[in-house]
Every structure is written in structure tokens, then in C-alpha cells.
PDB file of N, H, CA, C and O in Angstrom:
ATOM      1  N   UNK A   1       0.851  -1.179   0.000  1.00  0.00           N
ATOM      2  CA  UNK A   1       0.000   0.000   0.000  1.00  0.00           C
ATOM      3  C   UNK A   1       0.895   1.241   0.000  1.00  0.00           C
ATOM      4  O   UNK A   1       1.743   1.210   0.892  1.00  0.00           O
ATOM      5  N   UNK A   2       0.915   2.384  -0.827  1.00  0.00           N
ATOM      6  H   UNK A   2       0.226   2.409  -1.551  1.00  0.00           H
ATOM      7  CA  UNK A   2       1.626   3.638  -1.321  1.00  0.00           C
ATOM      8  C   UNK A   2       1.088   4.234   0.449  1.00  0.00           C
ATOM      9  O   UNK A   2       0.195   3.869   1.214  1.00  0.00           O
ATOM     10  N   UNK A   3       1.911   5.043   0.504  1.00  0.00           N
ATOM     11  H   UNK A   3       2.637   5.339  -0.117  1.00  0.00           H
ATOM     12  CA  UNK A   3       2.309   6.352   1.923  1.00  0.00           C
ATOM     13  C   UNK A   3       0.700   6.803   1.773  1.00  0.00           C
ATOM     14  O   UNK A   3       0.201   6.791   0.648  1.00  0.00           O
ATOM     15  N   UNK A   4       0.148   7.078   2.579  1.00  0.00           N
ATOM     16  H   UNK A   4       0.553   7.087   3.493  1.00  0.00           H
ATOM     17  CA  UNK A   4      -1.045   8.215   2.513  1.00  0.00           C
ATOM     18  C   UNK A   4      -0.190   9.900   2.856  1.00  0.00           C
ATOM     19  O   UNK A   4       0.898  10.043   3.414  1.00  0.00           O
ATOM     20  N   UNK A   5      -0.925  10.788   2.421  1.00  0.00           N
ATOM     21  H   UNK A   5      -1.808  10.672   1.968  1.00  0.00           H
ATOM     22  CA  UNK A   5      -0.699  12.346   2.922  1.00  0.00           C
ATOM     23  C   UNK A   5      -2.109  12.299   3.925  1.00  0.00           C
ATOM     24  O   UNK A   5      -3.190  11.829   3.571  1.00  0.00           O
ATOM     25  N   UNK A   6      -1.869  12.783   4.986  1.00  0.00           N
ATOM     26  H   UNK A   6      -0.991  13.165   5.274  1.00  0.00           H
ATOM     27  CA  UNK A   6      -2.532  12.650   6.254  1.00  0.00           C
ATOM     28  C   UNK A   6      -2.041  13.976   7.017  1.00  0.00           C
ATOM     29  O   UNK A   6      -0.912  14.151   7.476  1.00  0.00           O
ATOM     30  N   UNK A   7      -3.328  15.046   7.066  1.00  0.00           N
ATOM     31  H   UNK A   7      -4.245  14.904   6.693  1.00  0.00           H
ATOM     32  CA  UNK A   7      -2.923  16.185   7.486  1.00  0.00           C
ATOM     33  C   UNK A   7      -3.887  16.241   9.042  1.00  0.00           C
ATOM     34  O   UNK A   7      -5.116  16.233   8.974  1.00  0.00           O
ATOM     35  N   UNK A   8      -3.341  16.284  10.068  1.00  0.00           N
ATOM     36  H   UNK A   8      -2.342  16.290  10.123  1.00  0.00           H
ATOM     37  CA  UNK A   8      -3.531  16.139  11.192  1.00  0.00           C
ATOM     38  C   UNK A   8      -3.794  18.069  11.962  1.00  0.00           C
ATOM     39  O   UNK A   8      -2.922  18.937  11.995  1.00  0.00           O
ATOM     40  N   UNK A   9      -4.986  18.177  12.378  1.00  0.00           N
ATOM     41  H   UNK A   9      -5.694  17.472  12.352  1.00  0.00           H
ATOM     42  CA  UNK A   9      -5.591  19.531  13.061  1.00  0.00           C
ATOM     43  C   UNK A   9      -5.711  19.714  14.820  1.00  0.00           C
ATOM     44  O   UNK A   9      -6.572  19.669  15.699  1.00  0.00           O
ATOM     45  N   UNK A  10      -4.824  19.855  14.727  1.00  0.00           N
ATOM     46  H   UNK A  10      -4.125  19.892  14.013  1.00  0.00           H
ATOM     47  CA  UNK A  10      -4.650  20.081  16.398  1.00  0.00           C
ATOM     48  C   UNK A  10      -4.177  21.302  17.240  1.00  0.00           C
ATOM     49  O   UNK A  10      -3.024  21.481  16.849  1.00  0.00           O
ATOM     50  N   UNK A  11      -4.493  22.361  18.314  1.00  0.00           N
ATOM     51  H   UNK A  11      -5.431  22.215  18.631  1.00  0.00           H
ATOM     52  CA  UNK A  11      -3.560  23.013  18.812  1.00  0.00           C
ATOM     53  C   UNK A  11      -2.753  22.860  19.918  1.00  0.00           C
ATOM     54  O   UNK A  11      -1.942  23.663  20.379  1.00  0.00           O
ATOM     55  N   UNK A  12      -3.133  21.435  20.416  1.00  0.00           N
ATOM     56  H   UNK A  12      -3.792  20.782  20.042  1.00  0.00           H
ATOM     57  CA  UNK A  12      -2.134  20.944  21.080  1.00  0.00           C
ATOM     58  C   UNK A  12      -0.811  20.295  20.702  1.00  0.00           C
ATOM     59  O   UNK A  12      -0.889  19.152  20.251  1.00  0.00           O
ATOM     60  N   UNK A  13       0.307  20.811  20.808  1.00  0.00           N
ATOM     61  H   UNK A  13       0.370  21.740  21.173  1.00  0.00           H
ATOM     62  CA  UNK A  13       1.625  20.321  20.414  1.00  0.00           C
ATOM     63  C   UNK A  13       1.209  19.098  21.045  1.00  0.00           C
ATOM     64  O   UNK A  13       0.981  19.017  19.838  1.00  0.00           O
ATOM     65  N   UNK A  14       0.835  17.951  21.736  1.00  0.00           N
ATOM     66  H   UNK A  14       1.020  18.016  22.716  1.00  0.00           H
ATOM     67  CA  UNK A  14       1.651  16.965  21.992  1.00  0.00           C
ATOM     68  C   UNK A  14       1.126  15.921  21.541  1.00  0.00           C
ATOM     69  O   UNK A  14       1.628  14.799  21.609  1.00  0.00           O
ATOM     70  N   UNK A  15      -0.364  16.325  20.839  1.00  0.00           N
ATOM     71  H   UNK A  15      -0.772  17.237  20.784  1.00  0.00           H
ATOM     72  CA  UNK A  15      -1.397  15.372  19.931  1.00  0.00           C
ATOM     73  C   UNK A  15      -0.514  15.495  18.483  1.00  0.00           C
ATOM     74  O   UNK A  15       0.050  14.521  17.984  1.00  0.00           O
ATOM     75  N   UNK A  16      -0.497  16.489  18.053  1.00  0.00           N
ATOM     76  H   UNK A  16      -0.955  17.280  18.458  1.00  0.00           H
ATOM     77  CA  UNK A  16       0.283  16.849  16.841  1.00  0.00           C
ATOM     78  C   UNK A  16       1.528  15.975  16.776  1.00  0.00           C
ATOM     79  O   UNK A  16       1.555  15.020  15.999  1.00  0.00           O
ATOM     80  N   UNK A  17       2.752  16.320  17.711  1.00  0.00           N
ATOM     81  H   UNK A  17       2.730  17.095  18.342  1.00  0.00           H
ATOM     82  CA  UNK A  17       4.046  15.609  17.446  1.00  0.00           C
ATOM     83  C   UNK A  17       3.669  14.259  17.298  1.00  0.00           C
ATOM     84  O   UNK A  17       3.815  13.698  16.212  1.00  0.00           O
ATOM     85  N   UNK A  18       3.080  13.533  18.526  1.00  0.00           N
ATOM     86  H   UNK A  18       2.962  13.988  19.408  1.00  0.00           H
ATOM     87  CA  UNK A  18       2.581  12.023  18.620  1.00  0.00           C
ATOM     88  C   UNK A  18       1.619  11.800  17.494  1.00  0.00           C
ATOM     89  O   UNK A  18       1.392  10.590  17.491  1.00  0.00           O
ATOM     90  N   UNK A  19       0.967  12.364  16.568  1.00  0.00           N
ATOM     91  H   UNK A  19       1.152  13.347  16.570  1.00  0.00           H
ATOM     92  CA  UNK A  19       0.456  11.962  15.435  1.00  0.00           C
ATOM     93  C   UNK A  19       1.306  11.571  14.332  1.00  0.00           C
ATOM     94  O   UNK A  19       1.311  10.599  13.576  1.00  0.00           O
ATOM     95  N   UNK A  20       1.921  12.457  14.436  1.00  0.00           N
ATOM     96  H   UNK A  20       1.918  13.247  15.050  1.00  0.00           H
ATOM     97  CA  UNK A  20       3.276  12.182  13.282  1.00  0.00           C
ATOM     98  C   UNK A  20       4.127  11.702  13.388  1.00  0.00           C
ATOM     99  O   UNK A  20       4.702  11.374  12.349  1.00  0.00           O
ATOM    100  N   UNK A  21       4.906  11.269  15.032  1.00  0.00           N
ATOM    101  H   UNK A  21       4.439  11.536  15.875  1.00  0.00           H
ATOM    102  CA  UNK A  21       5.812  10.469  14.802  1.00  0.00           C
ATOM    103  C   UNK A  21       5.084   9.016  14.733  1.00  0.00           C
ATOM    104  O   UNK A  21       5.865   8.197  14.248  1.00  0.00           O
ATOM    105  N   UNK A  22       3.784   8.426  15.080  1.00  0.00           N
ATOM    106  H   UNK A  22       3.149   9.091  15.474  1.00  0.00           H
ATOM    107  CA  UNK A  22       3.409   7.147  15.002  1.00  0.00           C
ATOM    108  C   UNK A  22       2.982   6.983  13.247  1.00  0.00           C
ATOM    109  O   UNK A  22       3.376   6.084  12.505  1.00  0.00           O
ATOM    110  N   UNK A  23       2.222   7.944  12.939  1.00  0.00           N
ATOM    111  H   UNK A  23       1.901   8.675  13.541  1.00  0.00           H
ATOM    112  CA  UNK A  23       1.750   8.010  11.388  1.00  0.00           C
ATOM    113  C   UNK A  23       3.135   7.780  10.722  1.00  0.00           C
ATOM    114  O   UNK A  23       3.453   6.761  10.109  1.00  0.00           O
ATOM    115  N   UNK A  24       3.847   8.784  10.912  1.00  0.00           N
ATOM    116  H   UNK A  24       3.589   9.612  11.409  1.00  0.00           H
ATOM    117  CA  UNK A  24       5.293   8.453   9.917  1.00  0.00           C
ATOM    118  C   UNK A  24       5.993   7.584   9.944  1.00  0.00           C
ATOM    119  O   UNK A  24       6.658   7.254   8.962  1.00  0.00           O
ATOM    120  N   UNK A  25       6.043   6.821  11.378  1.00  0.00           N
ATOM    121  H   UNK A  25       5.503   7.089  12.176  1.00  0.00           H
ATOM    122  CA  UNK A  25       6.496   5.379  11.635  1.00  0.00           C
ATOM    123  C   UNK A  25       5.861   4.184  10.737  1.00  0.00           C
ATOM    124  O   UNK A  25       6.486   3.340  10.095  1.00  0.00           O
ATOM    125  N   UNK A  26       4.835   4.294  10.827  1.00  0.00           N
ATOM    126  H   UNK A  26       4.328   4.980  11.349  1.00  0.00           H
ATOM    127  CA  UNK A  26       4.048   3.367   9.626  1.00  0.00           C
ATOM    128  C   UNK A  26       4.281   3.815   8.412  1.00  0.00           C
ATOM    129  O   UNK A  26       4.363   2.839   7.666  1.00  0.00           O
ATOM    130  N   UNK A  27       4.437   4.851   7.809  1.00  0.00           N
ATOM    131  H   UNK A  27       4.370   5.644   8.415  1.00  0.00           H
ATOM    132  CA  UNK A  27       4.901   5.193   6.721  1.00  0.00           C
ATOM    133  C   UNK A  27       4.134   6.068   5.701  1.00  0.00           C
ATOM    134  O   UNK A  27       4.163   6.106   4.471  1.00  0.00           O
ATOM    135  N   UNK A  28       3.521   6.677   6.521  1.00  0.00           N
ATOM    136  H   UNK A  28       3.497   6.646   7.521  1.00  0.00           H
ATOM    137  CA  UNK A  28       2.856   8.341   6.029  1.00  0.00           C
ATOM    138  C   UNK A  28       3.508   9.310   6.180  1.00  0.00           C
ATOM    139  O   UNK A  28       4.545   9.350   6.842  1.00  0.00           O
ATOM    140  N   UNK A  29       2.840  10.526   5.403  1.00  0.00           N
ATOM    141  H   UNK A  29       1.997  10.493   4.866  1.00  0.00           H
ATOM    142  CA  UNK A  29       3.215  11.735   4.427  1.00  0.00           C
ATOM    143  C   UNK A  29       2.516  12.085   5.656  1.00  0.00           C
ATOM    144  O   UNK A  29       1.585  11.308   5.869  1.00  0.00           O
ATOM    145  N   UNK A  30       2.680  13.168   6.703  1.00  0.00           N
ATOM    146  H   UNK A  30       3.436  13.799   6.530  1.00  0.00           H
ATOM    147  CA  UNK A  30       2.063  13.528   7.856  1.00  0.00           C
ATOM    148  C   UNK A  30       2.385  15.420   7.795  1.00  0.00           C
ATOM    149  O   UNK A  30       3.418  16.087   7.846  1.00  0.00           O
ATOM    150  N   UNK A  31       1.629  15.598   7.729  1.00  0.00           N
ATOM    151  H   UNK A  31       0.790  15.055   7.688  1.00  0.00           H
ATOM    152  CA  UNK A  31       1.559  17.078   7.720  1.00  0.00           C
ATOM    153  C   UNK A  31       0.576  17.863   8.653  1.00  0.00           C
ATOM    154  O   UNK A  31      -0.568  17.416   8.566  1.00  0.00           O
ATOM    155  N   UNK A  32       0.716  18.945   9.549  1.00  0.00           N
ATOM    156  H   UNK A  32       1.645  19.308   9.620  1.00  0.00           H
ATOM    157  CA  UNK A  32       0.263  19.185  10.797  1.00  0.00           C
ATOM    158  C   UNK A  32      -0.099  20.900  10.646  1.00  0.00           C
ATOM    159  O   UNK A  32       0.728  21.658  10.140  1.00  0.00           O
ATOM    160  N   UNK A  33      -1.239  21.316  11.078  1.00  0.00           N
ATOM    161  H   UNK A  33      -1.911  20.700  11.489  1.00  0.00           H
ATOM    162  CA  UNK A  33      -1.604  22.589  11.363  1.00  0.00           C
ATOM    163  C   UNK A  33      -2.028  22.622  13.030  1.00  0.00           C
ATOM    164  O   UNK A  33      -2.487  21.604  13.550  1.00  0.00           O
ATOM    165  N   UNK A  34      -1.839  23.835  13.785  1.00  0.00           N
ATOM    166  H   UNK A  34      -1.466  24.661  13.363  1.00  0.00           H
ATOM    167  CA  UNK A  34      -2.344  23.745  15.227  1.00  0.00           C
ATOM    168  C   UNK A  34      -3.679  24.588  14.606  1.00  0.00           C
ATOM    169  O   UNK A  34      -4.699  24.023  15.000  1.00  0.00           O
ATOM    170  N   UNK A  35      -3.920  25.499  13.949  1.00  0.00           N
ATOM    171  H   UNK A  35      -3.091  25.958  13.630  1.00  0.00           H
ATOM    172  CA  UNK A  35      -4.998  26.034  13.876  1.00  0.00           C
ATOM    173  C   UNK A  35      -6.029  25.728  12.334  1.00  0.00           C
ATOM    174  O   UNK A  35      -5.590  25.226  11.299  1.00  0.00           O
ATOM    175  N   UNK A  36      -7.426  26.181  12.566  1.00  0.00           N
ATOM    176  H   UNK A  36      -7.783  26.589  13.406  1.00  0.00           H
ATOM    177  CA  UNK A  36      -8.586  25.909  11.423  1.00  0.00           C
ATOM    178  C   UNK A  36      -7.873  26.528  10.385  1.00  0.00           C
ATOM    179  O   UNK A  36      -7.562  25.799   9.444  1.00  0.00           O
ATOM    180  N   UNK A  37      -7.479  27.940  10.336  1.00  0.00           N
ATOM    181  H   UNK A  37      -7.732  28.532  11.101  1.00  0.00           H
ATOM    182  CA  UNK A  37      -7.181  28.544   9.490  1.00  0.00           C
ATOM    183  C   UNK A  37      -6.229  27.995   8.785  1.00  0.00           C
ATOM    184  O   UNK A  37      -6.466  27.716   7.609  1.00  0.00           O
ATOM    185  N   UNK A  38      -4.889  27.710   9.381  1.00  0.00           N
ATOM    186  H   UNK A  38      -4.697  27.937  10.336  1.00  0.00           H
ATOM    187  CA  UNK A  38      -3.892  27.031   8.928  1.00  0.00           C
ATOM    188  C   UNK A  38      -4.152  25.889   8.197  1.00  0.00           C
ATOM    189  O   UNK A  38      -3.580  25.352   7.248  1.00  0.00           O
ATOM    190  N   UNK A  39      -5.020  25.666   8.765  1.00  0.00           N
ATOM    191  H   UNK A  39      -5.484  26.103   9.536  1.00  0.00           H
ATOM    192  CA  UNK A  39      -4.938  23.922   8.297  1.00  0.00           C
ATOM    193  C   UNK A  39      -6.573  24.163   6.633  1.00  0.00           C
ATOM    194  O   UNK A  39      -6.888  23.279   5.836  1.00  0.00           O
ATOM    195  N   UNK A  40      -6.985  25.142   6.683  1.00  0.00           N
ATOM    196  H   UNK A  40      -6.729  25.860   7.330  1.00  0.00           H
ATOM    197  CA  UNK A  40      -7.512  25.472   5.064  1.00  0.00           C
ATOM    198  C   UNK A  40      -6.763  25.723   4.307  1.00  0.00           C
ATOM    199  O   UNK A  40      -6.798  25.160   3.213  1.00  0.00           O
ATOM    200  N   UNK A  41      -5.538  26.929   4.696  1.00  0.00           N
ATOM    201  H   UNK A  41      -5.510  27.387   5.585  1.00  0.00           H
ATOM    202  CA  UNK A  41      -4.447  27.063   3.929  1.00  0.00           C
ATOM    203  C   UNK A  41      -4.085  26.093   3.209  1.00  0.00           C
ATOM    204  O   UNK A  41      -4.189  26.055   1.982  1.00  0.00           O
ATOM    205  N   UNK A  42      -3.513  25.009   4.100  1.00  0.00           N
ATOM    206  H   UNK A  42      -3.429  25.040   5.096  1.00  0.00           H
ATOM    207  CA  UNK A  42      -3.002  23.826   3.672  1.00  0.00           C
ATOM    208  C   UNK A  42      -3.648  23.203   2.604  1.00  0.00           C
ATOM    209  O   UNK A  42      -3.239  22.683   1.566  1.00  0.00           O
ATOM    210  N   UNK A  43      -4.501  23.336   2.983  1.00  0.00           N
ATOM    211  H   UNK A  43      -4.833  23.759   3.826  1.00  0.00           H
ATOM    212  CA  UNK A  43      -6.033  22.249   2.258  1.00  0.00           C
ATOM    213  C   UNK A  43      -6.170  22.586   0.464  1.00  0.00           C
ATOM    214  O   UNK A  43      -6.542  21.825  -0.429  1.00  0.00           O
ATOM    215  N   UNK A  44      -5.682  24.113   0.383  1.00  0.00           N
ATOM    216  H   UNK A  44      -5.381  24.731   1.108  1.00  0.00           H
ATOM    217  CA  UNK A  44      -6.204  24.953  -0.692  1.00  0.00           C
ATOM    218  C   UNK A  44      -4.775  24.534  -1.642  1.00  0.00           C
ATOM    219  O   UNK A  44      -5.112  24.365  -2.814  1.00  0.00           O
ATOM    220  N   UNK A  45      -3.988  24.426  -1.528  1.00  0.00           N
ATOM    221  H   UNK A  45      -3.715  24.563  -0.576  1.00  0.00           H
ATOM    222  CA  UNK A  45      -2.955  24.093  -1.929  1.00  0.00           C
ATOM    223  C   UNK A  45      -2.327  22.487  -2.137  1.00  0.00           C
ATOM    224  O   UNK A  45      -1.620  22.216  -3.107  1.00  0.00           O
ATOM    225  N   UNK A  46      -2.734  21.349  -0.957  1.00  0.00           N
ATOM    226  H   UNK A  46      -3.309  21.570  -0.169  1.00  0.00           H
ATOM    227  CA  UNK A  46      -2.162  19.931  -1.157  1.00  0.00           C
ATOM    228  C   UNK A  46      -3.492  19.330  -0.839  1.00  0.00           C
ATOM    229  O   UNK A  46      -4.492  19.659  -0.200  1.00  0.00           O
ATOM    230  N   UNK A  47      -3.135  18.432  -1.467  1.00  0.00           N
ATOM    231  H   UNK A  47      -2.322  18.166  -1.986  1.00  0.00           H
ATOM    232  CA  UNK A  47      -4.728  17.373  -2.027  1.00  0.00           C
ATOM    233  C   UNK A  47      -4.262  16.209  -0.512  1.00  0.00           C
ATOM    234  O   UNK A  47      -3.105  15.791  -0.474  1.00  0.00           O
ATOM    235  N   UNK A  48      -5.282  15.791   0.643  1.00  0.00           N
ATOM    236  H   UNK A  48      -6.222  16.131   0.612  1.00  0.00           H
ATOM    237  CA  UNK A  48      -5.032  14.710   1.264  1.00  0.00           C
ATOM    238  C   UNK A  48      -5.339  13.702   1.485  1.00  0.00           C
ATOM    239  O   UNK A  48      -6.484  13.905   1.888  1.00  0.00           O
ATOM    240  N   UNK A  49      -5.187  12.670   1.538  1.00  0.00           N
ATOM    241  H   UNK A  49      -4.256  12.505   1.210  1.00  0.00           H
ATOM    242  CA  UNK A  49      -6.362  11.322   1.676  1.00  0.00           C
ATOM    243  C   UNK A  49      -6.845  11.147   2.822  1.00  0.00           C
ATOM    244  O   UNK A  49      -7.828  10.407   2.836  1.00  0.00           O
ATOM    245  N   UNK A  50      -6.407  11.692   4.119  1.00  0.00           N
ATOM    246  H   UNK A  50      -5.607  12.293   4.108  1.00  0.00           H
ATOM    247  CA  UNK A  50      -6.800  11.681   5.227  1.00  0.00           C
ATOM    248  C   UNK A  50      -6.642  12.623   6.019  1.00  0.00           C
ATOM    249  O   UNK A  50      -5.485  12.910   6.324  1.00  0.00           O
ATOM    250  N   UNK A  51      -8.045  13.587   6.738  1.00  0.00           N
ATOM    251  H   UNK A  51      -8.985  13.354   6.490  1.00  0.00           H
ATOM    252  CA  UNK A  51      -7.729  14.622   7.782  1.00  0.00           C
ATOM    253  C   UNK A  51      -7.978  14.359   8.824  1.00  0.00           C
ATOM    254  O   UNK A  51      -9.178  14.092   8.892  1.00  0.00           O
ATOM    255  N   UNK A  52      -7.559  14.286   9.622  1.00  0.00           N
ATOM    256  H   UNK A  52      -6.584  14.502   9.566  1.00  0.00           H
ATOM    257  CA  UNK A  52      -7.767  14.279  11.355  1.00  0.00           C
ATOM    258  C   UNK A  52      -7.898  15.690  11.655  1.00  0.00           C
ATOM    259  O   UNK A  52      -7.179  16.612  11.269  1.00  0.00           O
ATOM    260  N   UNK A  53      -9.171  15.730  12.583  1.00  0.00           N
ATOM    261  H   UNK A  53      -9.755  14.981  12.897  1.00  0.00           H
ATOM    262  CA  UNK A  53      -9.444  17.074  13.551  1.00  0.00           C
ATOM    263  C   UNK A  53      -9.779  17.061  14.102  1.00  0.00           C
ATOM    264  O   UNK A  53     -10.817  16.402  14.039  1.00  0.00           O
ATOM    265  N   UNK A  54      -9.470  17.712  15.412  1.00  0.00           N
ATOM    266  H   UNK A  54      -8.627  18.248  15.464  1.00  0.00           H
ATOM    267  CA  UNK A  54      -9.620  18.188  16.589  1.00  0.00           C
ATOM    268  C   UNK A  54     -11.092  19.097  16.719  1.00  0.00           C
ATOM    269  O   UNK A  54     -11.397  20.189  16.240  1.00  0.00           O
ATOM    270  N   UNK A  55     -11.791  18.214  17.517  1.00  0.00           N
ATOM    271  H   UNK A  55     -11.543  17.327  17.906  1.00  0.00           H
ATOM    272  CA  UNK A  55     -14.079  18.940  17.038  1.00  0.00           C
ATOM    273  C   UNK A  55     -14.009  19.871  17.855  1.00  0.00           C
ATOM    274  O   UNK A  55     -15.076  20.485  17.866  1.00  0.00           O
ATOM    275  N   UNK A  56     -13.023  20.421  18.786  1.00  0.00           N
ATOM    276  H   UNK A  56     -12.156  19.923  18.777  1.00  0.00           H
ATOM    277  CA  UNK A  56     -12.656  21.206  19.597  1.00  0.00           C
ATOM    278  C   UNK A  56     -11.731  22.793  19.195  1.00  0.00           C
ATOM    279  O   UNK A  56     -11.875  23.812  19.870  1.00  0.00           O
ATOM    280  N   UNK A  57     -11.127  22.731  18.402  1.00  0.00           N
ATOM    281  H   UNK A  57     -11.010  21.903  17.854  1.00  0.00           H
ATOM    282  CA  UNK A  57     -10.507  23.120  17.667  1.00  0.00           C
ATOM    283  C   UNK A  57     -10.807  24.961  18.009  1.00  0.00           C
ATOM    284  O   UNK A  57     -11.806  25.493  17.525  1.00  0.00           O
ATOM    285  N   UNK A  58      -9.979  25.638  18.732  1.00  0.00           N
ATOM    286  H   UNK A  58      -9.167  25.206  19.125  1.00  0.00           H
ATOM    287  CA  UNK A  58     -10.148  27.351  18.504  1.00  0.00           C
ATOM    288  C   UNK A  58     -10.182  28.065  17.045  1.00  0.00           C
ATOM    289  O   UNK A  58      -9.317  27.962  16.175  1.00  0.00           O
ATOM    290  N   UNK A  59     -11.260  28.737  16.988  1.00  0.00           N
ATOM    291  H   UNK A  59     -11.963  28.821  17.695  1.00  0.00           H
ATOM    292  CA  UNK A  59     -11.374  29.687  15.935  1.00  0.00           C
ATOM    293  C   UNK A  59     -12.144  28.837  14.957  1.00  0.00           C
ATOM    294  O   UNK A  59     -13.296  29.215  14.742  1.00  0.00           O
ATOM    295  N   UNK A  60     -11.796  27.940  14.431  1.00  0.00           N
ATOM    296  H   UNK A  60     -10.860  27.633  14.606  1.00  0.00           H
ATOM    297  CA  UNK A  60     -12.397  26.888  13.449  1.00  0.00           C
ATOM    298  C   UNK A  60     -12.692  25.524  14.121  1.00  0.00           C
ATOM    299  O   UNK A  60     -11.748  24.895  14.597  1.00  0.00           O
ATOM    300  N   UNK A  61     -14.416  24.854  14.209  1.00  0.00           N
ATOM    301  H   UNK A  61     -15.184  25.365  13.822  1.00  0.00           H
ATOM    302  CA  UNK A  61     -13.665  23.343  14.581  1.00  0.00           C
ATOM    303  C   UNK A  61     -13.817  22.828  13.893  1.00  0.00           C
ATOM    304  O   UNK A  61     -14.009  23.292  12.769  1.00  0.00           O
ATOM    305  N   UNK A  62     -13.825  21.022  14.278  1.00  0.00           N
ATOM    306  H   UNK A  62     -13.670  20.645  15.191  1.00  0.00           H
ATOM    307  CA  UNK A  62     -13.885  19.784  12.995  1.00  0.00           C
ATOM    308  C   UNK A  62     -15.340  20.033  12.483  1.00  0.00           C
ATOM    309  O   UNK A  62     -15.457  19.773  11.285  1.00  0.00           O
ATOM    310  N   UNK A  63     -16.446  20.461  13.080  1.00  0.00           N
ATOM    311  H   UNK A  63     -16.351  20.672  14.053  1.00  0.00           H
ATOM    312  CA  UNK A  63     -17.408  20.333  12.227  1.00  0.00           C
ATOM    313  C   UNK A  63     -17.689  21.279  11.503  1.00  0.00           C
ATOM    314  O   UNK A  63     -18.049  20.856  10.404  1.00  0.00           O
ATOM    315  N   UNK A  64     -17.717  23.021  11.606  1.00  0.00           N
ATOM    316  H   UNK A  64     -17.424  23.364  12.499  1.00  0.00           H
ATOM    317  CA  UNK A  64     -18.359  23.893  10.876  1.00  0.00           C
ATOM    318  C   UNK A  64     -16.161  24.570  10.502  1.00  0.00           C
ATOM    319  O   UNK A  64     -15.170  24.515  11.230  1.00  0.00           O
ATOM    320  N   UNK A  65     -16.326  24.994   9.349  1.00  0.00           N
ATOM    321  H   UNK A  65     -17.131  25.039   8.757  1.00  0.00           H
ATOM    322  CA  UNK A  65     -15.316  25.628   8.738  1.00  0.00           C
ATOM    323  C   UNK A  65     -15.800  26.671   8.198  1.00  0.00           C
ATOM    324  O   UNK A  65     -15.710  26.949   7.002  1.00  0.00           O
ATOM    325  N   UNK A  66     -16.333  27.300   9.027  1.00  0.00           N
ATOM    326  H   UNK A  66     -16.406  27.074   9.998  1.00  0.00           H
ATOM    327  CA  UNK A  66     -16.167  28.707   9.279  1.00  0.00           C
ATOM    328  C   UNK A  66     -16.776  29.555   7.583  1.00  0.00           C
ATOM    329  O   UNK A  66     -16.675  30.759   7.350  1.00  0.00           O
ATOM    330  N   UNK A  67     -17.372  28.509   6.638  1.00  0.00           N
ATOM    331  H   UNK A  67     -17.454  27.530   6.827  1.00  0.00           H
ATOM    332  CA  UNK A  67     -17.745  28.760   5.541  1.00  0.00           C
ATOM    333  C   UNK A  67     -19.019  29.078   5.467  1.00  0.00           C
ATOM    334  O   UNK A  67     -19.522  29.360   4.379  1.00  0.00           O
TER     335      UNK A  67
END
């Protein structure tokens, strides 16, 4: 099975680091925003097969994007 890109939404540093070092250990493309905004940025620019988010999330959460 090819790497997934797996962009992970968190503003906790320690969900974030521990997402990516276990994801990248298995052998994903792991890419990380702490904030909503950031992590649209991202979105608008790299195509992902998998998002993880935080339904908690300041400013933006996992369910409404702020659209």
C-alpha cells in the first residue's frame, strides 16, 4: 500500500508531534496545522487522503469551517 498524505488539526503540540511520529512510523506523508485557518491554507494548496481534527478546535472546529 503507497504512503497516505494525512494532514492532522490540532492546537495541542503533543497530539500533533505524537500523530506524526506514530503516522510516519508506519509510513505516512504527515503534515500538521495547530490552527482551522492554517490547516484550510493547507487544504487549498495539497490534495489529502486523510484529515484528522480536533471537534474542539479554537477559531475553526472539525465540524463547521467557518464557511
Amino acid at each position: 500500500m503507497p504512503p497516505k498524505k494525512i494532514l492532522v488539526i490540532d492546537g495541542k503540540e503533543l497530539i500533533v508531534d505524537t500523530s506524526r511520529k506514530v503516522l510516519g512510523n508506519i509510513g505516512h506523508e504527515v503534515f500538521c496545522a495547530h490552527s482551522g485557518e492554517h490547516a484550510i491554507e493547507m487544504a487549498m494548496v495539497s490534495k489529502f487522503d486523510l484529515v484528522i481534527v480536533d471537534a474542539m478546535l479554537p477559531g475553526t472546529n472539525g465540524v463547521n469551517t467557518g464557511t
